[in-house]
C-alpha positions in Angstrom: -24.6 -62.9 4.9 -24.6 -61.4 8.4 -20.8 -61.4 8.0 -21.0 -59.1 4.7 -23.1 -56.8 6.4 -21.1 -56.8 9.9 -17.8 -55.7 7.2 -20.1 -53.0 5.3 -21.3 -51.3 8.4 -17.5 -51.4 9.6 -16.2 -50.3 6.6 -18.9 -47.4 6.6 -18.3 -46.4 10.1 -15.1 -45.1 9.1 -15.8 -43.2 5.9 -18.4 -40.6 8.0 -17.7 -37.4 6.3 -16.8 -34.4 9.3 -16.4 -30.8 8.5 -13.5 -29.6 9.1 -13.2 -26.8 12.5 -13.6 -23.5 10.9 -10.8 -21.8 10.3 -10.5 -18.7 12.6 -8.8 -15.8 10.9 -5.7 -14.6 12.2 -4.6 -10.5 12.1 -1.0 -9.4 14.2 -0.9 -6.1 16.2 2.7 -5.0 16.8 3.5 -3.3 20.5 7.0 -1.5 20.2 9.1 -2.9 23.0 10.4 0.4 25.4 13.5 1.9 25.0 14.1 0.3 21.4 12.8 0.2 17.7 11.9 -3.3 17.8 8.8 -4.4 16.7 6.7 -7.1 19.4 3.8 -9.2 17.0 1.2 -10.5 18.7 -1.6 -12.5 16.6 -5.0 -12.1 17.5 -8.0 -13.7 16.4 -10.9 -12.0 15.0 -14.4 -12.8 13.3 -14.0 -13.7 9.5 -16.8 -11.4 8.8 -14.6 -8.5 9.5 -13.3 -6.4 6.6 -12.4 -2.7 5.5 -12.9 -0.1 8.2 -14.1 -2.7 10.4 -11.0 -4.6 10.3 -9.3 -2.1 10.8 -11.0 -0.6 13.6 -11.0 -3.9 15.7 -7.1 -3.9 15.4 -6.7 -0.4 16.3 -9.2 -1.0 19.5 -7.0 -3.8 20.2 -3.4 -1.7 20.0 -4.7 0.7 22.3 -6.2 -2.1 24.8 -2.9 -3.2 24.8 -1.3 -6.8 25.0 -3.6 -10.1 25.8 -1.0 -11.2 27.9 0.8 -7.8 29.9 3.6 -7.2 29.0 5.2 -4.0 31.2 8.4 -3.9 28.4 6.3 -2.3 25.4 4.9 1.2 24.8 1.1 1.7 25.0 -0.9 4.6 24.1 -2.2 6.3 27.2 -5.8 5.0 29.2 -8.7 6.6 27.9 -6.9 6.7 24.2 -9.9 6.1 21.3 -9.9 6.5 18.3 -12.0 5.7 14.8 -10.7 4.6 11.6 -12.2 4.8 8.0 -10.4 3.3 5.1 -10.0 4.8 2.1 -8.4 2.9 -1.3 -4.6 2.5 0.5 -5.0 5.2 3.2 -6.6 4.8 6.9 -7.4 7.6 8.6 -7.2 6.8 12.3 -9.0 9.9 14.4 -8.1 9.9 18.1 -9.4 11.2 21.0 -9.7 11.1 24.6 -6.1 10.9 26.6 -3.7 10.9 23.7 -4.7 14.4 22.7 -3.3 16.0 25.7 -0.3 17.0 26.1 2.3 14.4 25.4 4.4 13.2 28.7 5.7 10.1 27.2 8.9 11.4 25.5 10.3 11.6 21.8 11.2 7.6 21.9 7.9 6.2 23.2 6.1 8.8 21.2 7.6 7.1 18.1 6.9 4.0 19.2 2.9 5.0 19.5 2.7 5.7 16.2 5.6 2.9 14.8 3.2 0.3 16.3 0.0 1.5 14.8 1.9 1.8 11.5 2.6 -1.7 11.5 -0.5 -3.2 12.3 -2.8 -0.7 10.1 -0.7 -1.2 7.6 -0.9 -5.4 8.2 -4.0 -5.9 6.2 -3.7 -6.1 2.6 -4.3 -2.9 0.7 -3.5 -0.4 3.1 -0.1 1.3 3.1 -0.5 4.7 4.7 -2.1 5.6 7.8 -3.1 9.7 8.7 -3.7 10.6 11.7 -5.7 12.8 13.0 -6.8 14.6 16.5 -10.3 16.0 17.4 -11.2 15.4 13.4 -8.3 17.5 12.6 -5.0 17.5 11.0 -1.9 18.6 13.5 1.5 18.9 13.1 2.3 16.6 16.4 0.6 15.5 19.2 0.1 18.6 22.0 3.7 19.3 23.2 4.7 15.9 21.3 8.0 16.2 18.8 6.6 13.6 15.8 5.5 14.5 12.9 2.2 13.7 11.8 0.8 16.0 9.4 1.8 13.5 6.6 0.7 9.9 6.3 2.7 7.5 8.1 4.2 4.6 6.2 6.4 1.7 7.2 9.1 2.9 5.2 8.2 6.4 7.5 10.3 4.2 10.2 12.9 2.7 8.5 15.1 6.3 7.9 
């Protein structure tokens, strides 16, 4: 008898049911690598209670924090750069302030690269394909002395002419 119940508890000991780890959602913000058109992906991990706007806005705070791991090869957005995003159907409107709405020192490649990347990552979560952009609240043609357009919402396909 002792030997039956010596095998159940054995038995038993190995059929303890465990939850699983929970599973920690995973988003990619892309850098532009300098001097080029190449895209640099870099997956980040955020809180699985983040959606819409607030999805959005994390990865956007992220892209102008730049890299987790520094990487002096891609184009970042100037220090001081912020900006707010609200999400509408397929559009995000990304409002910026702060540094990046001075006048532009970066040059016509890296200033394509600014907005390439934050294209590509907006445009990363489902449902949203276009991304305006905006300065002080407002609609402008380019960034102050920049050569860009941005009066139109960016794309993907905006980058692939």
């Amino acid at each position: 008898m002792r030997l039956v119940a010596a095998i159940i508890v054995m038995a038993g000991a190995g059929c303890t049911h465990r939850n699983p780890a929970p599973v920690v959602p995973q988003v990619t913000v892309y850098f532009c690598k300098a001097g080029t058109d190449n895209l640099v992906p870099m997956p980040f991990s955020v809180d699985k209670q983040l959606q819409g706007a607030k999805l959005e806005s994390a990865l956007v705070a992220q892209l102008l924090t730049g890299p987790a791991v520094p990487l002096s090869s891609v184009v970042l957005f100037p220090p001081g750069t912020a900006a707010s995003v609200v999400v509408t159907g397929d559009l995000a409107t990304v409002n910026f302030t702060g540094a990046l709405t001075k006048p532009f020192r970066g040059g016509a490649s890296d200033e394509v690269a600014l907005f390439k990347s934050l294209t590509y990552t907006v445009t990363s979560v489902a449902g949203v394909k276009q991304v305006q952009v905006l300065i002080n609240g407002r609609k402008a043609s380019t960034l102050p002395e920049g050569e860009f357009e941005i009066d139109e919402p960016l794309t993907r396909e905006t980058f692939s002419q």
